[in-house]
C-alpha positions in Angstrom: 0.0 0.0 0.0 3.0 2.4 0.8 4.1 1.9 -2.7 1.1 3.3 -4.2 0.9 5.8 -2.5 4.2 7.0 -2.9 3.0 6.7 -6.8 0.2 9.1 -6.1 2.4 11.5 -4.3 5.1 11.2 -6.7 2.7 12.0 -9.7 0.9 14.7 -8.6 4.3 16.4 -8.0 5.4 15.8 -11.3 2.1 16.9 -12.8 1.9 20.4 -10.7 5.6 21.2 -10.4 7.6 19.8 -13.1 5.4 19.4 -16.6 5.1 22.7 -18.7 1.8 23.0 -19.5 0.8 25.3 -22.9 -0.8 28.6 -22.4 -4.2 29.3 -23.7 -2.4 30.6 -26.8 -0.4 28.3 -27.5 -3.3 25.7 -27.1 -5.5 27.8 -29.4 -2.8 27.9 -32.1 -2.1 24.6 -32.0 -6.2 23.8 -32.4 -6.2 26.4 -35.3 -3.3 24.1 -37.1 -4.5 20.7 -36.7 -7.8 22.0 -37.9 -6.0 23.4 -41.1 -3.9 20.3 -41.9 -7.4 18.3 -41.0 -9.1 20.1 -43.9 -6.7 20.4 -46.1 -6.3 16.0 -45.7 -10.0 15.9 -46.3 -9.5 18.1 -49.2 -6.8 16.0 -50.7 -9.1 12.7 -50.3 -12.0 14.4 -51.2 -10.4 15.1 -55.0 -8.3 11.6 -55.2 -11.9 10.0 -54.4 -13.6 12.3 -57.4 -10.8 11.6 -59.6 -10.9 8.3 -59.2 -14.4 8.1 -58.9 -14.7 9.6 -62.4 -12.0 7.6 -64.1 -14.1 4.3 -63.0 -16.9 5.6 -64.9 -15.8 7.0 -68.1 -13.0 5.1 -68.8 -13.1 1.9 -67.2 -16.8 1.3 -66.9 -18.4 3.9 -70.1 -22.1 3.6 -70.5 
């Protein structure tokens, strides 16, 4: 039992006194890039799918 508390103890040290935790702007830019490079990903696969989806029917598969 002393072990985990020692664990607990040792933790919650590290969390409060030794990890650097962003500040609201540096959180905020980081949300506004992954949300960039999430669209622009979704973008990409959005035009390889229509590409591809209009290869399959006019030149493999005409009507």
């Amino acid at each position: 039992m002393k072990k985990i508390v020692a664990y607990i103890k040792e933790t919650y040290d590290e969390l409060v006194h030794k990890v650097s935790w962003p500040t609201y702007s540096e959180l905020t830019n980081s949300a506004v890039v992954v949300l960039y490079a999430s669209l622009l990903i979704a973008l990409v696969v959005f035009a390889m799918d229509f590409c591809f989806q209009n290869l399959m029917e006019n030149v493999v598969y005409p009507n």
